[in-house]
N, C-alpha and C positions, 0 to 999 in steps of 0.2 A: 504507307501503311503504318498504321499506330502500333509500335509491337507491344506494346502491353494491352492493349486490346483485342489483339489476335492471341496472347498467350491467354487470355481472360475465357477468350471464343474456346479454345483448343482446350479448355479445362474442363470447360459445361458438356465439350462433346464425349470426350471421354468418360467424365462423371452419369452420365446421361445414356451414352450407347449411342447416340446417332447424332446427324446433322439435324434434323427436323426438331428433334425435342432441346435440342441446344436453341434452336432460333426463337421457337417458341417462348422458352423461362426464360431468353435475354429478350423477348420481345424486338428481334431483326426479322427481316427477312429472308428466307431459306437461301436464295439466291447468293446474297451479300455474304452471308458464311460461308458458304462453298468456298468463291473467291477470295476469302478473304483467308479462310487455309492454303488453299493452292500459294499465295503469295508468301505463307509463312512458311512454307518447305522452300519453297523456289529461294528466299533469303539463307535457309539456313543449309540447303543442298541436300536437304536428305527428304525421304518419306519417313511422316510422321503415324499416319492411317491406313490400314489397311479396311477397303470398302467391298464390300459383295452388298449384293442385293437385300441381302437380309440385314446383315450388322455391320457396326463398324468397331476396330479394336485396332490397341495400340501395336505398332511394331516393337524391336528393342531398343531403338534409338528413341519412338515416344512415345514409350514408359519411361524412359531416364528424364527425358524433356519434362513429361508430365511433373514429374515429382523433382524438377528445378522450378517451375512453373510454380505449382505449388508451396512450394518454399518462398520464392521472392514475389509473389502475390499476395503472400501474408503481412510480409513485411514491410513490404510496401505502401500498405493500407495501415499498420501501426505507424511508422513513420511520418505520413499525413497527417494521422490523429494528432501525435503528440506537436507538430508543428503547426499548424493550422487550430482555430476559433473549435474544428470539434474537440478537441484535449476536454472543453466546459461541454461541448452539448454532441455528442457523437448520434453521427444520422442512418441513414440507410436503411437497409429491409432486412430485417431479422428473423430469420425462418426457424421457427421451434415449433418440435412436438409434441406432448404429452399423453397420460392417457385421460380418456374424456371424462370421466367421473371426478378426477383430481384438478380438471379445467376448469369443473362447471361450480363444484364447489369452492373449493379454496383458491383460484387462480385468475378466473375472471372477474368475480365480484370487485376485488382489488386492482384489476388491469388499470384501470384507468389513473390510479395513483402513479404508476409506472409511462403510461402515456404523457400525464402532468408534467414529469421530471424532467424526462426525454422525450421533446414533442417531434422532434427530427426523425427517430425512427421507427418506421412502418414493420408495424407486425404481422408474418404471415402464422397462424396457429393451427397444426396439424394435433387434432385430440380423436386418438384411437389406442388400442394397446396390441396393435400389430407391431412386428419387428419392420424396422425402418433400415435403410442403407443409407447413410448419412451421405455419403461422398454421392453413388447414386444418383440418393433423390433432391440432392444440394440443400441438405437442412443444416442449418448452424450446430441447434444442439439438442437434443433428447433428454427429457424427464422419466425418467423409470424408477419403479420401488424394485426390489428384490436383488438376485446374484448381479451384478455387473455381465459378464459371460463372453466380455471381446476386450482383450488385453489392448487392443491397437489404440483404443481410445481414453483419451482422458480423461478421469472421475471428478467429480468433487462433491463431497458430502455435503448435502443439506438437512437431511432430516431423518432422525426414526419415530415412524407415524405407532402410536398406540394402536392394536387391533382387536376385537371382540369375538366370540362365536356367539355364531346368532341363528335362529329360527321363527318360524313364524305362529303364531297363536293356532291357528288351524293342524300343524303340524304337531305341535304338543297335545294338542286335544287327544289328537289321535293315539302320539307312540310313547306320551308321558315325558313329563322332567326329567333329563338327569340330575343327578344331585353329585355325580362322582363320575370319574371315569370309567371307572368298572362298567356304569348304568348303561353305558352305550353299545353297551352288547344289545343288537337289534334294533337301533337306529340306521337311518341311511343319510349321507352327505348328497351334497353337487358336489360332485366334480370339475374342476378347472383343467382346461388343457391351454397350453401357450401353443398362439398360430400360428407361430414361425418356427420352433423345434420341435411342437405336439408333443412338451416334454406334460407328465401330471401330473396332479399336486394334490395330496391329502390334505389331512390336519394333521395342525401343531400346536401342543401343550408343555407348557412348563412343570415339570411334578416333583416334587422335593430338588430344586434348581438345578434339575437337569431336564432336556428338551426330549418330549417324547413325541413320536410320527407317527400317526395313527392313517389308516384306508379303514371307509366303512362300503357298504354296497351302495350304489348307485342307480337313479335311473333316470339321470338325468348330469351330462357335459357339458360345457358350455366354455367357450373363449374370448368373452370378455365382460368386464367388469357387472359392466348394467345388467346382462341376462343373469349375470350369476347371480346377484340381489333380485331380479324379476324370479328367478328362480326361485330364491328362498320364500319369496313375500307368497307365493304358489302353493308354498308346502312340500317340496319338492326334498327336503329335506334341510340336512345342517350343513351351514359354511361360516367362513372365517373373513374377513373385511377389516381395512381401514375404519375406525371409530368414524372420522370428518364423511364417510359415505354412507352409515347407517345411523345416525346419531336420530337426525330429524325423522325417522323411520322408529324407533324405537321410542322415541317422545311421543310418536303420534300411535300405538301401538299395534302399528304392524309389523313391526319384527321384536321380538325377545331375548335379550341376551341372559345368556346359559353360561354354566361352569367357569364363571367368573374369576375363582381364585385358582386356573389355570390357565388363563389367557395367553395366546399364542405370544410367541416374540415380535417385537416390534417392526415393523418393515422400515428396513433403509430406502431411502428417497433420494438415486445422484442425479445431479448435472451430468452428460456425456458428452464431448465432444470430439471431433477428429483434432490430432495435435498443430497440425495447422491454423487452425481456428483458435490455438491455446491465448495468441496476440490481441485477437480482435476485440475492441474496446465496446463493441455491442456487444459480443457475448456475454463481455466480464460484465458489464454493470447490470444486464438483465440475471445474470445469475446470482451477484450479490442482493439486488433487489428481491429474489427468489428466498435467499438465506434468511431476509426482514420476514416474508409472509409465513413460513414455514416454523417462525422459532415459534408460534401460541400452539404449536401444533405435537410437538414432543413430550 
């Protein structure tokens, strides 16, 4: 039994929930993992799993295991790096997620410069703005704008994106320009709700430099990025966006930005990653290289 291969197996099923989806994302066969847990208790004398029909979950002894497992699977793989030909070209599959409007504009067009540099590793690119479980869904690392919101994981700033309030020409026809904030008495927004704490989100203005939180009425929700611009481009009413996602919309003039010398504050843009992943030599240079695409962008 290879035990770092079985501690590698015993980590996807725990991060995973089962044996099936562990064979699966290592690409074994269901069979071989089985066995090949069984062999990793039988070496260390203990039960590490507790299995019903439905789920599988760590006992006490492997949650401790997990998270030595965890620890020396990271280090493991920094230790290689820095002693082996990857130190110059580090390889492997890189699991990152973002949300897809920040993919499709500022992220992909440039991927390939990133491929160029590092042609060793394989990108897998999850672009949605659902909440992810990193450990879970075994993603390296998450691209998010706004609060951070989970202490466990490690930050690193990349960017604050300029943001607009914007509407659509159809929509002004209708309920008139503001010119001030006052004006917006009898205006309606979209509303954004996030799909993982269904928390909601107004607008935000800057008014003699302090931040002001405005609700207006709505008839019209939405959780995520694209419907909320599908929205506005509708008439659906006023919302607030990243510049890089309505810019080319505003040039073509289907959306109009409004109240310009109150522009929302900026959205912060981190890197997140689980602290064990803080080592790996993929992550670092795909998130530096992220720091390059990000600075035309502040």
């Amino acid at each position: 039994m290879d035990r770092f291969h079985a501690m590698h197996v015993f980590t996807r099923i725990v991060e995973l929930g089962g044996f099936a989806k562990a064979a699966d994302s290592l690409q074994l066969p269901r069979a071989s993992v089985t066995v090949l847990i069984k062999q990793l208790e039988a070496h260390l004398g203990v039960q590490l799993l507790q299995r019903t029909t439905r789920q599988v979950s760590t006992t006490l002894d492997g949650a401790a295991y997990y998270q030595r497992c965890v620890s020396l699977l990271a280090e493991l793989e920094e230790t290689e790096a820095v002693f082996s030909s990857s130190r110059k070209s580090p390889r492997g599959v890189l699991r990152i997620d973002m949300p897809g409007a920040m993919g499709r504009h500022l992220v992909i067009p440039r991927l390939p410069e990133f491929s160029a540099r590092y042609p060793e590793i394989q990108l897998e690119l999850g672009m949605n703005d659902r909440t992810v479980d990193l450990i879970r869904e075994g993603i390296d690392c998450v691209i998010r704008g706004g609060a951070i919101g989970d202490d466990s994981l490690v930050a690193r700033p990349l960017v604050a994106l300029p943001q607009a309030t914007c509407a659509s020409p159809a929509y002004l026809a209708k309920y008139g320009t503001p010119q001030s904030l006052a004006d917006l008495d009898g205006h309606r927004m979209i509303e954004f709700f996030a799909s993982g704490s269904g928390k909601r989100y107004g607008l935000d203005f800057f008014e003699n430099g302090a931040l002001r939180q405005m609700s207006l009425p709505y008839d019209l929700a939405v959780n995520s990025a694209d419907g909320y611009v599908a929205g506005c481009e509708a008439g659906y009413g006023i919302m607030q966006a990243p510049t890089y996602n309505v810019r080319h919309l505003i040039a073509a003039g289907r959306l109009c930005e409004i109240l310009a010398p109150w522009r929302p504050p900026a959205l912060p843009v981190n890197a997140l990653y689980p602290p064990h992943r803080q080592l790996s030599r993929r992550v670092r240079v795909f998130v530096d290289w992220l720091v390059e695409v990000f600075a035309d962008q502040g």
